[in-house]
DOTITOR-850923 format. One record per residue: residue number from 1; residue in three letters; x, y, z of N, C-alpha, C, O, CB in turn. Coordinates in pm, whole numbers, plus 50000, padded with zeros to 5 digits. Glycine has a CB too. Layout:
N
NUM:ala:X:Y:Z:X:Y:Z:X:Y:Z:X:Y:Z:X:Y:Z
...
***
This chain:
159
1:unk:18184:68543:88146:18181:68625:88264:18321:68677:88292:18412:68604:88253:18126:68547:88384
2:unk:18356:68796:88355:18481:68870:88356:18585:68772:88476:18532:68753:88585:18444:69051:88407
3:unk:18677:68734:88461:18760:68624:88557:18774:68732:88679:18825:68689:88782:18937:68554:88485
4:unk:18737:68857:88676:18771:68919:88828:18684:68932:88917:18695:68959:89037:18815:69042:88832
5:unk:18544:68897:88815:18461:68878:88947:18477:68733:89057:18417:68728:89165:18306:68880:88890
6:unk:18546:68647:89018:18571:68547:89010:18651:68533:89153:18619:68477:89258:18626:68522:88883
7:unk:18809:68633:89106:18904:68643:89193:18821:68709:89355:18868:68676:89463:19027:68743:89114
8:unk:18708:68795:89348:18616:68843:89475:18603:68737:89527:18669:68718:89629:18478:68909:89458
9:unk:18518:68636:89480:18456:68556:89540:18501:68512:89643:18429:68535:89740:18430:68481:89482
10:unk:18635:68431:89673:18667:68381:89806:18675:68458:89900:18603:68439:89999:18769:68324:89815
11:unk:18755:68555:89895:18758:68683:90006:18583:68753:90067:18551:68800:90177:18854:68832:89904
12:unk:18506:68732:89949:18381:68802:89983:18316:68639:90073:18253:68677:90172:18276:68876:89807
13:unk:18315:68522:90067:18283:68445:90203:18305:68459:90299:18231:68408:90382:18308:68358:90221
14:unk:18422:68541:90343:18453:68593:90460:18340:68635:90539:18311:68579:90645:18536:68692:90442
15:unk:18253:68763:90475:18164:68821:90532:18061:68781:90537:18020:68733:90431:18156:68908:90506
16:unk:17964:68778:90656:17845:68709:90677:17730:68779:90727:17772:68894:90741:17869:68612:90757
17:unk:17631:68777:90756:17551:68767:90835:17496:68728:90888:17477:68621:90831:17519:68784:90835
18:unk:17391:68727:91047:17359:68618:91106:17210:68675:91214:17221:68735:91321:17509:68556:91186
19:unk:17126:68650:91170:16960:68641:91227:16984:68571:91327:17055:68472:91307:16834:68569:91136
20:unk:16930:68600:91486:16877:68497:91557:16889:68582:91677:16952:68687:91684:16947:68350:91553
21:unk:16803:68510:91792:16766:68547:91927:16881:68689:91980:17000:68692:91948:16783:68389:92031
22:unk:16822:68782:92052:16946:68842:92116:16995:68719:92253:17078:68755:92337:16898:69024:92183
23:unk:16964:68651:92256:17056:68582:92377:17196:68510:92262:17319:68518:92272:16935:68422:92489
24:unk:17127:68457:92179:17244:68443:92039:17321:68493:92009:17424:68440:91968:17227:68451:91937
25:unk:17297:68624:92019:17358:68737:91937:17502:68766:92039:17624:68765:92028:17235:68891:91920
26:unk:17401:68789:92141:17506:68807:92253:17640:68700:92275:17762:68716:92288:17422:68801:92383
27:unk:17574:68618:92274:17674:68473:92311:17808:68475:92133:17925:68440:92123:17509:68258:92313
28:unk:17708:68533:92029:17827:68494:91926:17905:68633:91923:18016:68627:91870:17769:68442:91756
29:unk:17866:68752:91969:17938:68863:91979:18068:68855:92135:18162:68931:92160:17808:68989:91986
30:unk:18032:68769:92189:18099:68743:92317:18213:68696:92280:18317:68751:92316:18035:68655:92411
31:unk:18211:68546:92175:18347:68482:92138:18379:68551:92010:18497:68520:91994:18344:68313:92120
32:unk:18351:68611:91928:18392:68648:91822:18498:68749:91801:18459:68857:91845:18299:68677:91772
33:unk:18625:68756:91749:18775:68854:91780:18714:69009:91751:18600:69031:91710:18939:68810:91643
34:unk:18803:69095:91776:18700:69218:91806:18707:69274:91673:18624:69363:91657:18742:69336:91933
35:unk:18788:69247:91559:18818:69303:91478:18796:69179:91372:18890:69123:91317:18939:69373:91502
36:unk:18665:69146:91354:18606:69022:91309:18670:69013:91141:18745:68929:91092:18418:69030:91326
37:unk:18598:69153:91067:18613:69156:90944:18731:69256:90897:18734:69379:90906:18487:69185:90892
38:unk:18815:69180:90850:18935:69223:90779:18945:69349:90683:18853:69371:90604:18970:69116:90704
39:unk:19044:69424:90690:19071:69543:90649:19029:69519:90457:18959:69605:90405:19248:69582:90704
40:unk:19066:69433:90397:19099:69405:90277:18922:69331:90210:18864:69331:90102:19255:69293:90288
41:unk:18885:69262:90382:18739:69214:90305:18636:69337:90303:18550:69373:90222:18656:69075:90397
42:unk:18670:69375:90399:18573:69535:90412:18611:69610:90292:18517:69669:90240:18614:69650:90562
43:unk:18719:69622:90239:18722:69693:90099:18675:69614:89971:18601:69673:89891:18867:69733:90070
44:unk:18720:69464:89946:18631:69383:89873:18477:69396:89902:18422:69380:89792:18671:69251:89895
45:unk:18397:69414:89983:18275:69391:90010:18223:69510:89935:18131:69488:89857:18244:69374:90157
46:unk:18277:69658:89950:18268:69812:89972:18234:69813:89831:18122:69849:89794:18408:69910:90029
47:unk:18356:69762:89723:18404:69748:89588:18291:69639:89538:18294:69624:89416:18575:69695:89577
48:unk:18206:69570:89598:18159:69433:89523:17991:69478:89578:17900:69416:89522:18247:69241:89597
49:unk:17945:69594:89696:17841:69737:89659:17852:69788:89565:17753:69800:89493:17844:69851:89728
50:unk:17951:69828:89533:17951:69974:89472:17845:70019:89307:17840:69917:89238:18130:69995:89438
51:unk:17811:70074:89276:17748:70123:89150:17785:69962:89033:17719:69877:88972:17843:70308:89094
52:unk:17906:69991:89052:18005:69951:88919:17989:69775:88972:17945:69689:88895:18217:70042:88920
53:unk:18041:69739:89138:18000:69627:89122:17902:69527:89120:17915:69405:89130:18037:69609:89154
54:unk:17794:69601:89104:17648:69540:89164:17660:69510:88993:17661:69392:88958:17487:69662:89261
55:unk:17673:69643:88864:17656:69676:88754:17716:69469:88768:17646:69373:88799:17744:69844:88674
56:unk:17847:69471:88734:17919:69352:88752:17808:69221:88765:17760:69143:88683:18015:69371:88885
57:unk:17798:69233:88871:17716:69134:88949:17588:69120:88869:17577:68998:88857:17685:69182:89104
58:unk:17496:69171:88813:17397:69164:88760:17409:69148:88630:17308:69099:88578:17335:69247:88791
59:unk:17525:69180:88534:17589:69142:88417:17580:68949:88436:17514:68869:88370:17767:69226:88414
60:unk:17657:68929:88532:17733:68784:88544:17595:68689:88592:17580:68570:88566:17884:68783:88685
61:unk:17512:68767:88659:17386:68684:88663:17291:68669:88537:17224:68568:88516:17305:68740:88768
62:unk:17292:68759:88472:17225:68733:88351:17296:68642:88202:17239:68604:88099:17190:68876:88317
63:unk:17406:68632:88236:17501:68513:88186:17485:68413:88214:17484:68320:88133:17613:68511:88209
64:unk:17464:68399:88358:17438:68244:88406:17301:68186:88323:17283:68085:88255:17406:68239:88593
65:unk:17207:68310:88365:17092:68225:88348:17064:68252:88200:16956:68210:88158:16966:68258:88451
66:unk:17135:68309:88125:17139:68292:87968:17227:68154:87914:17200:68093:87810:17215:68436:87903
67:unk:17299:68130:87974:17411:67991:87996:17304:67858:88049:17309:67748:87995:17558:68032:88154
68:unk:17227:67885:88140:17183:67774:88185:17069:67768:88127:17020:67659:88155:17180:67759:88313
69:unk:16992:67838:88051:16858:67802:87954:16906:67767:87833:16822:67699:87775:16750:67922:87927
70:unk:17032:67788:87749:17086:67696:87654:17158:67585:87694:17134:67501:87607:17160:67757:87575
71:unk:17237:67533:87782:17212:67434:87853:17103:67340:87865:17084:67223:87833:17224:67473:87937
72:unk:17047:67420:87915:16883:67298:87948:16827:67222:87779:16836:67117:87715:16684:67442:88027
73:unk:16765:67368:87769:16752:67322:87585:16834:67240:87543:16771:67151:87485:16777:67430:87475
74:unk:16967:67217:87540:17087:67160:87477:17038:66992:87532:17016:66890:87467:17263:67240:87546
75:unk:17034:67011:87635:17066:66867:87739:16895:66814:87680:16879:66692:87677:17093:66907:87984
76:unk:16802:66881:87645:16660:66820:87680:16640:66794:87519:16539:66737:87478:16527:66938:87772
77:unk:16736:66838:87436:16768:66777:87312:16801:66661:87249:16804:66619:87133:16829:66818:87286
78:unk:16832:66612:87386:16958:66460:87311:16838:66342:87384:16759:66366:87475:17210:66438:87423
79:unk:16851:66244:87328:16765:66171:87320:16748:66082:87481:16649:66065:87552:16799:66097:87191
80:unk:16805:66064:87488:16883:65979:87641:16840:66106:87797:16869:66072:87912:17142:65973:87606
81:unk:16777:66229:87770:16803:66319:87864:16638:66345:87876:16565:66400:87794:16914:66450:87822
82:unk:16596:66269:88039:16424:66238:88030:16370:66416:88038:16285:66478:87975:16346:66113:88207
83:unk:16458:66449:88136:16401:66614:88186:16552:66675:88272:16673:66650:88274:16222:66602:88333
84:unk:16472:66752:88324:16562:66871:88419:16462:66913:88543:16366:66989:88532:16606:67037:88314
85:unk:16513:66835:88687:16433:66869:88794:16505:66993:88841:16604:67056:88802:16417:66755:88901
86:unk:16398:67007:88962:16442:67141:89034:16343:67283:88969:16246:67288:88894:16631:67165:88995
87:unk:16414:67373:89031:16310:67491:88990:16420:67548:88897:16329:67621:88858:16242:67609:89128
88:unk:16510:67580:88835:16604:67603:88733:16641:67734:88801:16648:67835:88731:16550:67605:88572
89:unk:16664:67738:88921:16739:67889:88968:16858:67860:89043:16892:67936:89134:16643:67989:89073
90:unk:16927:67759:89013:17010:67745:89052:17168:67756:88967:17146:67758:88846:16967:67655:89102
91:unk:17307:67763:88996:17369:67771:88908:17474:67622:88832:17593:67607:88804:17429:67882:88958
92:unk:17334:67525:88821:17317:67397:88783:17215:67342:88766:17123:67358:88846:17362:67333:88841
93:unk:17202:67260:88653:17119:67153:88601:17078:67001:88664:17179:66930:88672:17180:67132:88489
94:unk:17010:66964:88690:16981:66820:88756:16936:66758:88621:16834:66800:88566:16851:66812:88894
95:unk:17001:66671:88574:16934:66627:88454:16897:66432:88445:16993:66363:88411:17050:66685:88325
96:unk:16788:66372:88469:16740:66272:88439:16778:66210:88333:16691:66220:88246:16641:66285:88441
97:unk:16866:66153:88301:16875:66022:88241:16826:65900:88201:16824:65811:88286:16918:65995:88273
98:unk:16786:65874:88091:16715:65702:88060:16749:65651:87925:16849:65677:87857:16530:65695:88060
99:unk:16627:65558:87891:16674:65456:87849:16540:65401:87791:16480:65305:87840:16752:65380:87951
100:unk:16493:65484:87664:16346:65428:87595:16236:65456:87709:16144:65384:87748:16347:65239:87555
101:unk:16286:65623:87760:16186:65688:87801:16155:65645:88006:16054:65672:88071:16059:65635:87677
102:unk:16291:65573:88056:16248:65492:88148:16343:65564:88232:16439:65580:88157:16250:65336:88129
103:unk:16382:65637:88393:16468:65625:88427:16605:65547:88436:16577:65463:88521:16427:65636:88472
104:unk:16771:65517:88390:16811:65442:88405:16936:65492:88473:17004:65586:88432:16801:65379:88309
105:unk:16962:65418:88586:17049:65436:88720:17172:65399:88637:17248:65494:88623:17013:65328:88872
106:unk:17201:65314:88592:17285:65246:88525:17363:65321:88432:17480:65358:88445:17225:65152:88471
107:unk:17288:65338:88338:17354:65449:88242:17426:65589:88293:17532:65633:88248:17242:65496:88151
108:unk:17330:65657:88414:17359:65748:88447:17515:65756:88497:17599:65839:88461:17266:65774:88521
109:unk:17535:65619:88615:17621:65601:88646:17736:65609:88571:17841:65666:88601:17602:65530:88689
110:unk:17706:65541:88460:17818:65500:88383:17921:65622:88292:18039:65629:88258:17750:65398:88285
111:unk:17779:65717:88276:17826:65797:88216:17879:65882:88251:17949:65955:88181:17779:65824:88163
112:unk:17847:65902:88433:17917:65975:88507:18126:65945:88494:18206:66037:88480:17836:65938:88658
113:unk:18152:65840:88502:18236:65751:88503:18356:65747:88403:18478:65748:88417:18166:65652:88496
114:unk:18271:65742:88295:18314:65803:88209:18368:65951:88154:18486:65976:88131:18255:65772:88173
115:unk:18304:66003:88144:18330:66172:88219:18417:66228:88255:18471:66330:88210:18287:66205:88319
116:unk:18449:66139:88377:18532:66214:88491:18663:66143:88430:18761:66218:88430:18487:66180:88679
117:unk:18683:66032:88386:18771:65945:88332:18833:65952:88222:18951:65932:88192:18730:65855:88327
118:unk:18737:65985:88160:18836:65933:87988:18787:66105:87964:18872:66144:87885:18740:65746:87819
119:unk:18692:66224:87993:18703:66364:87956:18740:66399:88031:18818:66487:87993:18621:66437:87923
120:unk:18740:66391:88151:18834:66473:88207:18701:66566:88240:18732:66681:88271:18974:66531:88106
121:unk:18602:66546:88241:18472:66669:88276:18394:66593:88401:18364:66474:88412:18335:66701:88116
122:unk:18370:66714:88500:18350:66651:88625:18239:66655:88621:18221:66777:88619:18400:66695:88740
123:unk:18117:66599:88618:18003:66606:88615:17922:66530:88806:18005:66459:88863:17976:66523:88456
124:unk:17821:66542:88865:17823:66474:88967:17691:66385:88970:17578:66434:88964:17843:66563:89076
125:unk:17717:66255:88980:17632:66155:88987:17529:66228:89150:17555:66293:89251:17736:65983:88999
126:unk:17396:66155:89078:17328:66219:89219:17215:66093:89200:17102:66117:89243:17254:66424:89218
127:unk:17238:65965:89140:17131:65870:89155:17112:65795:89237:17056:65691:89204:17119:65807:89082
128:unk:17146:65811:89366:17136:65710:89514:17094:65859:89599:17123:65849:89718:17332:65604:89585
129:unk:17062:65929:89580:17017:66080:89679:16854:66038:89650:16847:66025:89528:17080:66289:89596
130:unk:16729:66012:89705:16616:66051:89733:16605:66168:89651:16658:66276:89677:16595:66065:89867
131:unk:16503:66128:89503:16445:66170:89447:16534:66212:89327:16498:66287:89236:16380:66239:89516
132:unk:16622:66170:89337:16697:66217:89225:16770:66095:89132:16883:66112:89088:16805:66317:89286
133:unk:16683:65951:89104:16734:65852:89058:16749:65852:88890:16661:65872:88805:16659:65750:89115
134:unk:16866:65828:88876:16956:65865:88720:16980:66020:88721:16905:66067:88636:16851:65825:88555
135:unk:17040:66103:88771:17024:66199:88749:17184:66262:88763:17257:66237:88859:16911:66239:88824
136:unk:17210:66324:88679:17377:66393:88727:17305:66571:88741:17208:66629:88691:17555:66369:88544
137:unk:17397:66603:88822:17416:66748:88848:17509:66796:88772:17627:66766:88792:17448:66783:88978
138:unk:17465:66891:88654:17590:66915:88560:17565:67084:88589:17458:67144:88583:17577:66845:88364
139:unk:17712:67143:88627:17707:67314:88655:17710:67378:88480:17731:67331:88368:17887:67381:88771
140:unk:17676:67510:88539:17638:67603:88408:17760:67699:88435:17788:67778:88525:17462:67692:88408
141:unk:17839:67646:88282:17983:67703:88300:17971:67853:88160:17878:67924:88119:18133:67538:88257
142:unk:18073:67845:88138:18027:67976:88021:17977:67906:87837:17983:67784:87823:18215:68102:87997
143:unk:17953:67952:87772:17856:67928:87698:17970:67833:87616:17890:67765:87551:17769:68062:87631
144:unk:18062:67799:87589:18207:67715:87517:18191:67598:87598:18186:67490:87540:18385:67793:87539
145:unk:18180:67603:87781:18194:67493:87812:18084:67400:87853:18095:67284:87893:18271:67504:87885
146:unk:17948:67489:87834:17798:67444:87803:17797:67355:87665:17758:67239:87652:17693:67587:87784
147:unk:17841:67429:87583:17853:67361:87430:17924:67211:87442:17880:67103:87403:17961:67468:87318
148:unk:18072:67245:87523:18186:67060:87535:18080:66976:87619:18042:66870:87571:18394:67063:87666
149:unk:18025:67022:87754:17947:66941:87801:17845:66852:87727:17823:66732:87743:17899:67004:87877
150:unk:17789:66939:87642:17660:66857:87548:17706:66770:87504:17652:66659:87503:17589:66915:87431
151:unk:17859:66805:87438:17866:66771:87237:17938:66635:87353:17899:66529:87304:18014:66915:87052
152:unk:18020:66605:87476:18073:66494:87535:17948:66337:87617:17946:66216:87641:18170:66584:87654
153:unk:17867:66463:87627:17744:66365:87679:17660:66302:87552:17600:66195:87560:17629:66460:87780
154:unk:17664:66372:87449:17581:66287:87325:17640:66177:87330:17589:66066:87348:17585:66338:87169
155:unk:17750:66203:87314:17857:66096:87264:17815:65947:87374:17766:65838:87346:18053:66172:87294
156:unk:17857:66000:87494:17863:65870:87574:17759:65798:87615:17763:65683:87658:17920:65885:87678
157:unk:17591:65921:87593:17506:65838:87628:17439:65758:87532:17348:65686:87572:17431:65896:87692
158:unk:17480:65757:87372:17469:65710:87288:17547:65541:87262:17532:65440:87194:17495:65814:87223
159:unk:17637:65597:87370:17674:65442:87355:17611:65329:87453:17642:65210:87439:17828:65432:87375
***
């Protein structure tokens, strides 16, 4: 994905929108400074419309989710990896973990632990969250660091 869509991103949180009651509306237009949105985000926003950046934007989405279906495949490959919850529209994987076909909390953990420790790859344990037992949240990075993620998790859940 191009690193400048990248550099948008923080500046484009700035801008929001917000649904709700006109007694709401009123009350958040009451405290809000009068000159809410910034000269520079209003031109980021303008630039991140435009023809060219939507073009952008719809490029970098079809990366993701070309990134995150080899991903999945990748992860639902290795022996140790039960499934992938969730509805897969997100820009991350929930991936189940076990152990001769069994959920295992343990492993998951461990391998989280590992990871973050000896690779240096941040992966996020999510097996004490309701409904998500053994399971790490691994993000869908570009297709090089989809590939290190796999080829580091064979490794450790093999042991």
């Amino acid at each position: 994905m191009p690193s400048s869509a990248f550099l948008l991103t923080p500046l484009l949180r700035r801008l929001g929108i917000a649904y709700s009651s006109l007694e709401i509306i009123q009350i958040l237009n009451n405290i809000k400074a009068p000159y809410n949105i910034s000269t520079p985000t209003a031109a980021l926003a303008l630039r991140a419309l435009s023809p060219s950046g939507l073009t952008l934007f719809r490029a970098n989405i079809a990366t993701l989710n070309a990134n995150r279906t080899y991903l999945e495949s990748a992860l639902l490959a290795l022996p140790s990896v039960l499934r992938t919850l969730g509805a897969g529209d997100a820009n991350f994987l929930l991936t189940q973990i076990g152990t001769n076909g069994k959920t295992d909390n343990a492993k998951s953990l461990r391998v989280y632990t590992k990871m973050a420790r000896e690779e240096k790859v941040v992966v996020r344990y999510r097996g004490n969250e309701v409904g998500c037992e053994a399971c790490l949240r691994i993000t869908v990075g570009t297709r090089e660091e989809c590939k290190q993620v796999v080829a580091k998790l064979a490794v450790l859940l093999e042991e």
